[in-house]
N, C-alpha and C positions, 0 to 999 in steps of 0.2 A: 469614625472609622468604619463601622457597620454602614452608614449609605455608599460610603464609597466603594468599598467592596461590595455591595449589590450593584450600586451604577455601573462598574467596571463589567460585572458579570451580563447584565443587560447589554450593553453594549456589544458586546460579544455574540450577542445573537443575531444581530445584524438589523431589528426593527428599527431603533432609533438613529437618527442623526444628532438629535440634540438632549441629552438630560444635564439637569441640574438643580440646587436647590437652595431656597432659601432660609434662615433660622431666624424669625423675625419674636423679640421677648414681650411678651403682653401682660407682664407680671411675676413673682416672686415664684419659683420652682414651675415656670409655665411659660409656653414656645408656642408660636405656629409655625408648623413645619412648611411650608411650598416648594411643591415640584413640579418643574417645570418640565414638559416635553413636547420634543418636533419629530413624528414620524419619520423615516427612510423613507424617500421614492426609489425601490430598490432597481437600480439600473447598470449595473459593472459589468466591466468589460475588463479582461485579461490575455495578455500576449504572454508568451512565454518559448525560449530557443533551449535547449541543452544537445551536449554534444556525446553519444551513447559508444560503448567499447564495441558493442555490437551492432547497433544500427543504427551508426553513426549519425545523422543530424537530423532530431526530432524538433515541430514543432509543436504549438498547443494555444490554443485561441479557446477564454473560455466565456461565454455571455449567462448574467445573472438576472431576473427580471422579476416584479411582482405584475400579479394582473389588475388593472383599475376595474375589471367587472366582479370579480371575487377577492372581496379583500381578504390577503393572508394568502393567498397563492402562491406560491413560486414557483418559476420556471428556471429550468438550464439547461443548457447546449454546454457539449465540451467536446472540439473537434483536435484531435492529433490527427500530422502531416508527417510527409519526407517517409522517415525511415518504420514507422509505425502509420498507419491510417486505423482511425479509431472515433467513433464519434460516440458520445452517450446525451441522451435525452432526458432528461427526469422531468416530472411533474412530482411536488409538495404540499401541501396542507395541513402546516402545523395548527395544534391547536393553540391559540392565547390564553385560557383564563385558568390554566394548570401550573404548577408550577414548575414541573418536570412535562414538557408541549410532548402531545401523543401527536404522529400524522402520516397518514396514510400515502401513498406516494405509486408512481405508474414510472419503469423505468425501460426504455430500450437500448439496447447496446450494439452496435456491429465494431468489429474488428477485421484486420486483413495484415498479416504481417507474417515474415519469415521466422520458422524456427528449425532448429537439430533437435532428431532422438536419438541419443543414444542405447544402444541394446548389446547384448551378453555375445560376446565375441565375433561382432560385425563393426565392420567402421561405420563414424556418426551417418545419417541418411537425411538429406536437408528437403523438405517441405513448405510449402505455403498454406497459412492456415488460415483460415474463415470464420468467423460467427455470427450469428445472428441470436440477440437472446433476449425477451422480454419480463419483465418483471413487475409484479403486483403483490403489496403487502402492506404491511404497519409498520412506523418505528417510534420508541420513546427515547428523548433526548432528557437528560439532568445535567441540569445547568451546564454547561459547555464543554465537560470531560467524560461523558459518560454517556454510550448510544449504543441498544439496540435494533435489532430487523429482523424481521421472519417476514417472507416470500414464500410464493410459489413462481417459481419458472417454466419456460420453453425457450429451448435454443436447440440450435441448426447448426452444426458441425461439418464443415470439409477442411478433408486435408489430403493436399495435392500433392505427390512423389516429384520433387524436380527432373529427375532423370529420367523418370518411364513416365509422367506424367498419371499415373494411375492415382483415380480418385476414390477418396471410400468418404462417404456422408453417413452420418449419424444423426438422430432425433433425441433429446432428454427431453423428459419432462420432471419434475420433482419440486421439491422442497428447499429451503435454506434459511439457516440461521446464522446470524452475525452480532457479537458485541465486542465492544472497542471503551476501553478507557485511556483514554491521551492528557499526560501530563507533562509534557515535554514542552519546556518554555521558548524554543525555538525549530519550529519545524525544516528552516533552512538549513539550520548549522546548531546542533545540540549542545546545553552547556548541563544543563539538569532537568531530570525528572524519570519520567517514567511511561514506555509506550504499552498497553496488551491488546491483545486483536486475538480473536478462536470463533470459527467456523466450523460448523456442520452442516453438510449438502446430500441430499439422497436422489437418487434416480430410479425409479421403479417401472416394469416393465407394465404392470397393472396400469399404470396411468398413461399410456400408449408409448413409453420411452421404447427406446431400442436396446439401451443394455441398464440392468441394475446394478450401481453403487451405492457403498457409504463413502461419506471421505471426511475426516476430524482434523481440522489441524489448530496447533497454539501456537502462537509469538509476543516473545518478551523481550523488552528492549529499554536498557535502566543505563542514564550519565548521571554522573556526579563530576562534578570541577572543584579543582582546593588549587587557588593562588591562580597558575599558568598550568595546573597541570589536571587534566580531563580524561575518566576512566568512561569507558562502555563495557556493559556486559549482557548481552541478546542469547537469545536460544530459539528452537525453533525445532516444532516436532507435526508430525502426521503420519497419517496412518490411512491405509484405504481398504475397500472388501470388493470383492466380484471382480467383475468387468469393466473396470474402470477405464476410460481415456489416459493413453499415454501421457498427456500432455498435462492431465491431472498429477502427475507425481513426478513433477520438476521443481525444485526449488530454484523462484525465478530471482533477479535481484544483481547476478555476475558477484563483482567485486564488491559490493556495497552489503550483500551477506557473508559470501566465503569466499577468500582469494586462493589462488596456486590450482582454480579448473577451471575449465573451458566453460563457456555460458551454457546453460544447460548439461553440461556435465553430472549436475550432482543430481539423482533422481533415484524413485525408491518406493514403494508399496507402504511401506513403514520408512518414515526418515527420522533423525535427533541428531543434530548437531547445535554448537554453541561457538560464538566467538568475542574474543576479548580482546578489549585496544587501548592503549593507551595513548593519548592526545597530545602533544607540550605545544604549549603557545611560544613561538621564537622570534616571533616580532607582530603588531596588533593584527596582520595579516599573513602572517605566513603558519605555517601551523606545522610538526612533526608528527608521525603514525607510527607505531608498533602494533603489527597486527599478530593476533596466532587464532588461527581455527579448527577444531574439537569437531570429527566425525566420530561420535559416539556410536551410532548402528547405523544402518542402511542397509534392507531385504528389499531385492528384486523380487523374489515369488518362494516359493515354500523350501525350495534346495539351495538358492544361492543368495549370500548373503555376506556383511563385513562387517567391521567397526573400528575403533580405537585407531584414526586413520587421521594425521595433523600435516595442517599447511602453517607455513608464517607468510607475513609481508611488511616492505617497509615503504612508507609514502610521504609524500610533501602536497599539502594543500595551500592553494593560493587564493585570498580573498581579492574580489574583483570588480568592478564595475557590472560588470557580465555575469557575475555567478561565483561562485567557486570552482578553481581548475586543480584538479586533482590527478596523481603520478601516482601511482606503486607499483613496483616490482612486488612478484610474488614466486613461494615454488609449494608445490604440492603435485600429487599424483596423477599420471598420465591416465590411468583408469581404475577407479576407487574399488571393481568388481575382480577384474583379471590381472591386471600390470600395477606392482606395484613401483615401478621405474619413476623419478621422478623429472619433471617440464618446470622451466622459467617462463613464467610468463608476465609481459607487461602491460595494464592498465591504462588510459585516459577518459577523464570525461570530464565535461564542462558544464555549466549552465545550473539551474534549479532542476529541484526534484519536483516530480508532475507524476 
């Protein structure tokens, strides 16, 4: 039981193609153990379509590669199209002879896609936004549910006024911290476990940034399934200081974190909200939602602010060849700051999560 559960877990990391083992008896309370292994030539390639509430038809192409001149290198591209353009680069170098691989890494990222901000008694103001942001740091991996990173960054910010065309560019430079424990035994379609993820990002003007931030945030995200029937219960909090970008205190995600607002709708200096769902299986692919979501606080800035602010929803997902195609109706608040008037709004989206 104990090889198999480590071969299981080696494999997972993606080195080998082939483990196994042999138990050969050479006597009375006495074995030779033989293990057998056949390196990866690690070479994947990934297509990938989903269909977005807001930017409607993304693609994603993603290529994995080790280098034949540094063994233990790995490279990856991962280009999003259509409705998102998005490409990221990494370079890896885990270490092998650890148990828990330390490994250094070089990452760039550009972006280019439409977003809305909404602000305190203006209608939303839609933009095109830009980045350019590089990244250099370390991360330690344990065993295959548990990774952190600390980075130093620089990235290049525009964002472009649709209507007046008016541009404002920005410079960060800073710091970043990231860890993640992923127990969740299907990243497609969740039946149990456990997701957390919390970040900490600084921007300091000392190291030639243009505006200084802090920004904290945590996400917790816990299934459980008994029989046909599958509970979720997520939460999701942050908090920001100074000068921060707009665009830093949006909770991104649509329907797939809170339903009953508009995409970028929900945003905030200080955020905490929570939502909980419950799941029934109605036939081996079709699936029923009961959604309700929990705006515990939400501060714009030191005078205006709200809380205790709930949406429901209800939805039907379809298992597919294609992905999962997902329906809900939802209602919650026209504006979580000013209007507490409440908006029906309807959901689709198709495809994998990417």
């Amino acid at each position: 039981k104990m090889l198999d559960e480590n071969i299981a877990e080696l494999y997972s990391l993606g080195y080998f193609r082939i483990i196994y083992y042999e138990i050969i008896s050479i006597g009375k309370d006495q074995v030779n153990l033989v293990i057998n292994v056949q390196e990866a030539q690690l070479r994947k390639f990934n297509l990938g379509l989903k269909w977005d509430n807001f930017y409607d038809l993304i693609g994603v192409a993603n290529i994995q590669l080790n280098s034949q001149f540094i063994p233990g290198l790995k490279i990856e591209n991962e280009v999003q199209f259509a409705g998102i353009q998005k490409n990221i680069f990494s370079i890896y170098y885990p270490s092998r002879k650890l148990n828990f691989p330390v490994y250094p890494f070089l990452r760039a990222t550009n972006m280019r896609y439409p977003i809305k901000n909404y602000f305190i008694n203006k209608n939303p103001e839609s933009y095109l936004f830009t980045t350019s942001n590089f990244q250099t740091g370390i991360g330690i991996l344990l065993k295959n549910y548990w990774s952190t990173e600390s980075s130093y960054f620089i990235k290049k910010d525009n964002l472009v006024e649709e209507n007046t065309n008016n541009k404002q560019s920005d410079t960060y430079t800073g710091i970043k911290l990231n860890a993640q424990l992923d127990l969740i035994d299907d990243v497609l379609f969740p039946w149990n476990g456990i997701l957390i993820k919390s970040q900490y990002e600084k921007s300091d003007k000392e190291w030639r940034s243009t505006k200084n931030y802090d920004f904290y945030s945590f996400y917790g995200d816990f299934y459980i399934t008994k029989n046909k029937n599958t509970f979720r219960f997520m939460s999701y909090y942050h908090n920001a200081t100074n000068d921060i970008p707009h665009y830093k205190l949006i909770s991104y995600g649509g329907s797939k974190s809170f339903v009953g607002l508009q995409e970028f709708q929900l945003w905030g200096k200080s955020l905490f909200f929570t939502r909980t769902e419950y799941r029934y299986k109605h036939k081996k692919d079709i699936f029923l939602h009961l959604i309700f979501n929990y705006l515990l606080n939400a501060k714009a800035d030191n005078s205006i602010s709200t809380k205790n602010i709930g949406s429901f929803g209800l939805g039907i997902t379809l298992l597919s060849p294609l992905g999962p195609m997902e329906f809900i109706w939802s209602k919650g608040p026209k504006d979580i700051y000013q209007n507490q008037n409440l908006q029906n709004l309807f959901y689709f989206s198709a495809g994998y999560n990417f």
